[in-house]
KELO-678959 format. One record per residue (C-alpha): chain; x negated, y negated, z negated; residue number from 1. Coordinates in steps of 0.5 Angstrom, whole numbers. Layout:
BEGIN
["A" [X Y Z] NUM]
...
//
This chain:
BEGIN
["A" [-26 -15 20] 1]
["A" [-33 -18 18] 2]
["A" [-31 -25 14] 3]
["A" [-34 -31 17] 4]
["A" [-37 -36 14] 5]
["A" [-32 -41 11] 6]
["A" [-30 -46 15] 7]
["A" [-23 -52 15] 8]
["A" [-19 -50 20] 9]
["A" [-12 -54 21] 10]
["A" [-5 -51 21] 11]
["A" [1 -54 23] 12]
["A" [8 -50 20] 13]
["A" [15 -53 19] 14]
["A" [12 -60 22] 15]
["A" [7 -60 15] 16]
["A" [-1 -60 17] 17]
["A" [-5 -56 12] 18]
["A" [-13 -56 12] 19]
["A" [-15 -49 9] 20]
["A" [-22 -47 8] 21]
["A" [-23 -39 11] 22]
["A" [-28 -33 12] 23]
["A" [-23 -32 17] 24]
["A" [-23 -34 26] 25]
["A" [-20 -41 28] 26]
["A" [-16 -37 33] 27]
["A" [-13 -31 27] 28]
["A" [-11 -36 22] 29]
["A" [-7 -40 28] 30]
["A" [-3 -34 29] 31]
["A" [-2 -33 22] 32]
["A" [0 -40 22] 33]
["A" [5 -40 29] 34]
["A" [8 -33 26] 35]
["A" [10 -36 19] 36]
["A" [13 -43 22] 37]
["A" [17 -39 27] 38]
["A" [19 -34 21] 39]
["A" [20 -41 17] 40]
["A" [24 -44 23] 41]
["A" [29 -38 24] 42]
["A" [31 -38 17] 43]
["A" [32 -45 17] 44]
["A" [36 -45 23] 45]
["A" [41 -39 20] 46]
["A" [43 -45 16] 47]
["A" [43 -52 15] 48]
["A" [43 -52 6] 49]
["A" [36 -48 7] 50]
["A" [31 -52 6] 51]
["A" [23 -52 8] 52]
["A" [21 -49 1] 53]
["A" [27 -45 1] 54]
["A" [25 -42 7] 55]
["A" [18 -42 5] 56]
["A" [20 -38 -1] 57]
["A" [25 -33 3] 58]
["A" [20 -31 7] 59]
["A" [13 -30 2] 60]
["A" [19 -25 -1] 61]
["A" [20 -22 5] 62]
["A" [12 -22 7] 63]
["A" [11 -20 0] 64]
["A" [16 -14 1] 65]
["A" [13 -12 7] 66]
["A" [6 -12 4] 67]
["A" [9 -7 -1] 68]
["A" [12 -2 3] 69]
["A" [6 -1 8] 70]
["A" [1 -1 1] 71]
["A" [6 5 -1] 72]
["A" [6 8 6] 73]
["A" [-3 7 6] 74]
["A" [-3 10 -2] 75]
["A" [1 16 1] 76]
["A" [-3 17 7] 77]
["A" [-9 17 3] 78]
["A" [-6 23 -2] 79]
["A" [-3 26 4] 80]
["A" [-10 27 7] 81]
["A" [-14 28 0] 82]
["A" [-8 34 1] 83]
["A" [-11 37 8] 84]
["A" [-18 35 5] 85]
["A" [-17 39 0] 86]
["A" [-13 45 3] 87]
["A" [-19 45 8] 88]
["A" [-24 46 4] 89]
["A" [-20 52 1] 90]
["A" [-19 54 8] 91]
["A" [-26 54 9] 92]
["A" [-29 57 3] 93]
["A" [-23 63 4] 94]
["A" [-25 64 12] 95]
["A" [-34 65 9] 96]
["A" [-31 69 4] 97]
["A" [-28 73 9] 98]
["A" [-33 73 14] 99]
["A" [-39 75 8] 100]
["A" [-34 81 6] 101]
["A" [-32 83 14] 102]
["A" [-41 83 14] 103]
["A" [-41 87 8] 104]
["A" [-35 93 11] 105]
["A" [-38 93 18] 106]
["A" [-45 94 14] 107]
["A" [-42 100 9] 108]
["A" [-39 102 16] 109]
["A" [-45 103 20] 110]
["A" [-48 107 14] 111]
["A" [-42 112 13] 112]
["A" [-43 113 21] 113]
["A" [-50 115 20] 114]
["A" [-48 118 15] 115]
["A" [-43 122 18] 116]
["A" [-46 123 24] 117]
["A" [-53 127 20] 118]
["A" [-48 131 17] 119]
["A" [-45 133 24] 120]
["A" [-52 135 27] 121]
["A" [-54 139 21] 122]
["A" [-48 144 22] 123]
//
């Protein structure tokens, strides 16, 4: 996603406005907005001793959690398919290696069948 130029754009969560300048969409940081203040809002109606900065605390651990999970789950895939990459390139240097043998037999072949048969027409 291409940063836009910064911008202000006001963001309501948990009855608090917030302004904050952003390379991103008015529309992007209201739905991040509405996502973290209907998770702040659960968490406090889970319980009446949880507070606002509580919830807020509780759940940047979550997002944060989450966050580490899926940058494991992207390094792994990135290793997985540097792997296949890998496995791939050595799989097609293999098949032209073969491919230069399998010319070079078809060619002792064919000279051994001339060969063969100038003898057979000798006799």
């Amino acid at each position: 996603m291409e940063n836009q130029p910064s911008a202000k754009v006001r963001l309501t969560i948990c009855g608090s406005s917030y302004v904050v300048s952003t390379g991103e969409s008015e529309d992007y940081m209201q739905n991040l907005a509405a996502r973290l203040n209907m998770d702040m809002n659960e968490m406090m109606a889970s319980s009446s001793t949880v507070s606002v900065t509580t919830a807020a605390v509780m759940t940047a651990l979550s997002y944060r959690d989450e966050l580490e999970k899926a940058s494991g789950s992207a390094d792994n895939m990135r290793r997985q398919i540097k792997d296949y990459l890998e496995d791939a390139a050595s799989a097609k240097m293999a098949a032209e290696e073969l491919r230069r043998e399998n010319t070079l037999l078809r060619n002792r072949l064919q000279e051994l069948e001339r060969l063969l048969n100038g003898r057979t027409t000798l006799q």
